[in-house]
Structures are given as structure tokens and as C-alpha cells.
N, C-alpha and C positions, 0 to 999 in steps of 0.2 A: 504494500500500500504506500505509493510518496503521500508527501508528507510536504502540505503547503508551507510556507514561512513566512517571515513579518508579518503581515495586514492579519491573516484567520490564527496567526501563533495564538492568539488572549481571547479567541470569542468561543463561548460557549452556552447551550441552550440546555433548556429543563423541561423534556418534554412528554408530558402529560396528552390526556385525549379531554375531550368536553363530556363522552358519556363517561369517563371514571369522575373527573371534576364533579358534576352533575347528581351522581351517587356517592358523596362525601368523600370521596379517594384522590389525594393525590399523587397515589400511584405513576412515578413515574423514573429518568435516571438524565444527570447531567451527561450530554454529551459534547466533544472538544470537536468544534468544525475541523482541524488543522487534521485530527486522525483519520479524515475521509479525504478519499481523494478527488472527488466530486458529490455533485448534488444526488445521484442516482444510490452513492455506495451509503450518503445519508441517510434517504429515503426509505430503502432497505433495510437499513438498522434500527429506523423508526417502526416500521409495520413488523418486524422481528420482537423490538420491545413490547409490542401492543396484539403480538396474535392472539391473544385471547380476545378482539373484539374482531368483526369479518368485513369493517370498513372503520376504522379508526381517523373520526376526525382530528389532527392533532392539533393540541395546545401548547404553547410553549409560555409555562406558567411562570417561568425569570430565564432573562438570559443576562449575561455579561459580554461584555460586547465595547469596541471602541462605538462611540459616539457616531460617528460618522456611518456605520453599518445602519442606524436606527434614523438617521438623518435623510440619509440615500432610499427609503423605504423597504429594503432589504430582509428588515426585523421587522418584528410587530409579535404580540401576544397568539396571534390566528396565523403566522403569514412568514413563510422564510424564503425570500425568490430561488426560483430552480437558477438565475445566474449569477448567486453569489460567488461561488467557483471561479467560474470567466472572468466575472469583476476582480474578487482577487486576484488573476496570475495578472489580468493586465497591469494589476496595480505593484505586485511585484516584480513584474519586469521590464516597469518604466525605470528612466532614470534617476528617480527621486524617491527618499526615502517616505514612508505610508505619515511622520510627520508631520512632512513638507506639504503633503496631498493636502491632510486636514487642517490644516491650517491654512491652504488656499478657500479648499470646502468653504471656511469659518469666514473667513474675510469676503470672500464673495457671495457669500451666500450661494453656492453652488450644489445646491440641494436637488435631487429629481431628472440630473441629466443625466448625459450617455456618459460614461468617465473616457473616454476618447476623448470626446470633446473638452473634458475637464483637465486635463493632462494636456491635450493641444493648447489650450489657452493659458496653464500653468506657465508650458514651456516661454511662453511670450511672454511671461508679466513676473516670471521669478527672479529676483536677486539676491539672495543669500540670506544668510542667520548672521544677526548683531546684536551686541548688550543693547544699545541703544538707538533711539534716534539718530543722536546728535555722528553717534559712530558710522551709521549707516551712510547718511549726507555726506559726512567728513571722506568718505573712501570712494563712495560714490562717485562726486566732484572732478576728485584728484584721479580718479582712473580715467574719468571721459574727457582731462585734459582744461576744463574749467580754472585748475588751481595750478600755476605754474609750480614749476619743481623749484625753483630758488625764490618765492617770497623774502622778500625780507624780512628780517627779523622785529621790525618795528609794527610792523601790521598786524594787525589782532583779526581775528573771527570772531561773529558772535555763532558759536556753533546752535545754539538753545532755540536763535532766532531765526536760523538757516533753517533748519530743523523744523520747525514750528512750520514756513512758511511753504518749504518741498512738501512736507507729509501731505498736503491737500490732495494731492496726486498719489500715494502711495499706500497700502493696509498692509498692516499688519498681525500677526497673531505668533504667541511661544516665538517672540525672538524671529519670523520668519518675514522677510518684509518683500511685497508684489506693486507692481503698477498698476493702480485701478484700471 
């Protein structure tokens, strides 16, 4: 069985049916998405868990889960999409760490799209991880040639102000900074 990594390494479900629910039971057992290696070999292990009903609607009575899986509609209490699999390899074998994604997600509110799309647009609007603002403008600047290499020494920045005024155009999230 492979064995997804990053993105499904921490999500896990609790999954229950509505008629054991229903009849006071919450008979059911945590399962680790990353131990399946698609949606099918899930599926399987869920109507395995539950043959004792001969159509088991299931529930997924807690799950743990990055944020972004419950964001993207992926999760839900009734509802685990048949392409969470796909979504994660794409998302494991773009070039940015599952982080970086979410904190695009977060800043764009990029909720409900195709993650192609979410990763084409990433790629256009990413710049890196900074403590700050003011670090981010400051390297920014001076890469794209804005801030000569020998200022002199009497000249001051106000970084705070730079900073202040760039961000208009830029979001942020966890240290990760994108152009709107």
C-alpha cells in the first residue's frame, strides 16, 4: 500500500454510519487517510468496518484534518470527496510546501476551486517566508534593483513606512507573503 505524504500525513476520520448513530451507537474506528492509497482502498475499508449493515450510510462523526481539507469542501460530517487523493498528490507534487498552499488558500480566500488553478495562481503571486513586513519590502526592493547597492551611509529608510505603504498590494499569512 504507498503511502501519501505531507498534505493526508495528519488527516484522519471517525467513521460511524447514521443507522448505528440513530440507534444510540457510536460504533465506529479512527481511520488515517495517508494508510490508503486512494479513495477506493478507503471506501473498502469503510463498508468492511460497517458489514454488518447491507448499505451503510456513513458518518464521519470527528475528523482531524488540516483546515484547508474542511475549507476546500473535501470534509464534512456526511461527505469525504472521492478526489481527495488526486487533490493531494497534486498538492504534493507541486512545488511548494502544503504551508505555503494554505496560506495562499487563507489570504485569498481560495476556497471551492480546482487546486490547479490554485497553484497556477500561487505560482504568480508567491514571494517567500519573512519575520516581517518591514523585512519583506526591505529584500524585496533591493532585489528588483529599486535600492542601489552603495547608498550612502547618511540616508535612512523609514522601513515601518515602506512597509505600511507596499503591503496595500500584498497578503499575507504564517510569515508567507503573495501579491494580491
Amino acid at each position: 500500500m504507498a503511502k501519501l505524504q505531507h498534505c493526508l500525513q495528519s488527516a484522519c476520520i471517525y467513521v460511524g454510519t447514521y443507522h448505528k448513530y440513530n440507534n444510540s451507537s457510536l460504533y465506529g474506528k479512527w481511520l488515517n487517510l495517508s494508510d490508503y492509497s486512494d479513495y477506493d482502498e478507503l471506501l473498502t475499508t469503510m463498508y468492511e468496518l460497517h458489514s454488518d449493515e447491507s448499505d451503510p450510510e456513513f458518518m464521519f462523526q470527528d475528523y482531524e484534518t488540516p483546515e484547508f481539507f474542511i475549507n476546500q469542501g473535501l470534509i464534512s460530517e456526511s461527505y469525504i470527496s472521492k478526489d481527495i487523493y488526486e487533490i493531494a498528490e497534486q498538492i504534493d507534487s507541486s512545488d511548494y510546501d502544503f504551508e505555503v498552499i494554505v496560506a495562499y488558500a487563507e489570504c485569498m480566500s481560495y476556497y471551492h476551486k480546482e487546486v490547479e488553478d490554485l497553484l497556477e495562481s500561487l505560482s504568480d503571486s508567491y514571494y517567500g517566508k519573512f519575520d516581517s513586513d518591514e523585512n519583506f519590502v526591505q529584500e524585496m526592493l533591493e532585489q528588483d534593483g529599486s535600492i542601489p547597492e552603495n547608498l550612502p551611509s547618511y540616508i535612512y529608510i523609514d522601513w515601518t513606512s515602506t512597509a505600511r505603504h507596499l503591503m496595500y498590494d500584498y497578503s499575507t499569512s504564517n510569515g508567507y507573503y503573495f501579491r494580491n
